[in-house]
C-alpha positions in Angstrom: -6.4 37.1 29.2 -8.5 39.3 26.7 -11.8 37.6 25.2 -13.2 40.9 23.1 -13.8 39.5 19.8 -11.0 40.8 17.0 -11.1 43.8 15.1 -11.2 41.5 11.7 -13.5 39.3 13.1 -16.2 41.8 14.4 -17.6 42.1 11.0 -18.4 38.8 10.7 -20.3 38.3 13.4 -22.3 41.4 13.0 -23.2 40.1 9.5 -24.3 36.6 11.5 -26.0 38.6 14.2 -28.2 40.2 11.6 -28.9 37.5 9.5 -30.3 35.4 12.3 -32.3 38.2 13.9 -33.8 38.8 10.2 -34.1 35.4 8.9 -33.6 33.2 11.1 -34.9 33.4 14.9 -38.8 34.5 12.9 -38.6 30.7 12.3 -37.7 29.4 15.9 -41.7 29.4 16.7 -41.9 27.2 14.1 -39.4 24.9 15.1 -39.9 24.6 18.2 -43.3 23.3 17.6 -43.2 21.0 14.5 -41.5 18.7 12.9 -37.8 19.7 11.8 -38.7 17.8 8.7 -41.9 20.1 7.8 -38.9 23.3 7.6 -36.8 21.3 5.5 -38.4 23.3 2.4 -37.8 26.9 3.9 -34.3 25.6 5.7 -33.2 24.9 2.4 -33.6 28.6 1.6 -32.1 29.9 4.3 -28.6 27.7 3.9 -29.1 29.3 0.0 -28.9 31.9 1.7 -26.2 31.6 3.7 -24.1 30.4 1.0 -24.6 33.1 -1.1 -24.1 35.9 1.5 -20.6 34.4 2.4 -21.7 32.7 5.8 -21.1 29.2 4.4 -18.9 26.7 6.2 -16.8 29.4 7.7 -15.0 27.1 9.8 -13.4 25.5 6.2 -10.1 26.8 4.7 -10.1 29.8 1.7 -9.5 26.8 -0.7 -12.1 24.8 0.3 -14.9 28.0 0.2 -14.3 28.8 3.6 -12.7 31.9 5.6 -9.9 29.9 7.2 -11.1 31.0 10.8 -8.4 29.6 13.4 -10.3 27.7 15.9 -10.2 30.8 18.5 -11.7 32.6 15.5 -14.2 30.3 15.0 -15.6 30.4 18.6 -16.6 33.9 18.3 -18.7 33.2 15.4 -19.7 29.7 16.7 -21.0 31.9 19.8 -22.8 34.2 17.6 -24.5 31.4 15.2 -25.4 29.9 18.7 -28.0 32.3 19.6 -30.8 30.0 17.2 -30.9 26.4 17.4 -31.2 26.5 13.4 -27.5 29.3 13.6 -25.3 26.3 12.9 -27.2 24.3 10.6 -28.1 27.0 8.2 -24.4 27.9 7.9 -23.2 24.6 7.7 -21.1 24.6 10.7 -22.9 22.0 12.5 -21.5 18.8 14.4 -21.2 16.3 12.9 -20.6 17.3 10.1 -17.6 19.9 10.4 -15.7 17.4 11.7 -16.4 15.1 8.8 -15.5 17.7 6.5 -12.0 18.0 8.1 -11.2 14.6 8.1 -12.1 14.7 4.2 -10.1 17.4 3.4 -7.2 16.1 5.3 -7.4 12.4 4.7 -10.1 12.0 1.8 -8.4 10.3 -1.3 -8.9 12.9 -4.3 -11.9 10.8 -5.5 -13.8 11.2 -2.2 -13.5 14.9 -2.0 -15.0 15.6 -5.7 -17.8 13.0 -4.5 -18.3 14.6 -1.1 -16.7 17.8 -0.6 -19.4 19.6 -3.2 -22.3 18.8 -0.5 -20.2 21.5 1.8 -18.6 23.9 -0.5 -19.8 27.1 -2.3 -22.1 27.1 -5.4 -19.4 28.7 -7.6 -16.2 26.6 -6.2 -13.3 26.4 -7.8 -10.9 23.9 -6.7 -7.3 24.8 -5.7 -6.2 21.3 -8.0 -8.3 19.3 -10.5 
C-alpha cells in the first residue's frame, strides 16, 4: 500500500506547512498559556487569513468554497494542519463542525443553508443555485 502524499495534493500541504510555521505555531506560546478566548481577536485574523489564501474549509465541495478533497485527500492535509493545535481551527476544518457542515449541505432545506452555510463558506461565494 503506498501512503506518499499525491502529486496534486503536495502543493497544498506545502502551502499549509508554511502558513502554520509563519503564522500560526508563533502563537502556540500564547495559547498554551492563556485563555483561548483572549486569541479570539488575532484568531479571527488568522482564519481571514486562511480564507483568503484558499485554505478555507478544504474538506467542502468546489460549490460550496471548498477543494472537493476525497476523504483520503483530506487526511494528508488533516495531517499537515495537525501539527498546531490552532491548524484546524484556523482553516475551518475542525470537529464538530465539518461534520455539521456536511449534514447541511446534504440534508439542510434551502432556507437553512443561506442561513448557515455563509458562517463556513468563502467571502466572495457564489452559490451553484439561488
Amino acid at each position: 500500500m503506498e501512503f506518499s502524499t499525491p502529486d496534486h495534493i503536495q502543493p497544498i500541504v506545502e502551502k499549509i506547512r508554511t502558513f502554520l510555521a509563519r503564522e500560526i505555531i508563533p502563537l502556540e506560546p500564547t495559547f498554551l498559556n492563556g485563555e483561548f478566548r483572549d486569541m479570539l481577536p488575532v484568531l479571527a485574523q488568522k482564519r481571514d487569513m486562511a480564507r483568503a489564501g484558499g485554505l478555507w474549509a478544504l474538506h467542502l465541495p468546489v460549490a460550496y468554497g471548498g477543494l472537493g478533497l476525497t476523504l483520503a485527500e483530506f487526511a494528508y492535509v488533516s495531517e499537515e494542519l495537525g501539527r498546531s493545535p490552532l491548524g484546524h481551527y484556523v482553516c475551518n476544518s475542525q470537529a464538530p463542525d465539518v461534520g455539521n457542515m456536511e449534514v447541511l449541505m446534504h440534508f439542510g432545506t434551502d432556507a437553512q443553508k443561506r442561513t448557515y452555510s455563509n458562517r463556513w463558506r468563502p467571502a466572495k461565494f457564489v452559490p451553484a443555485s439561488p
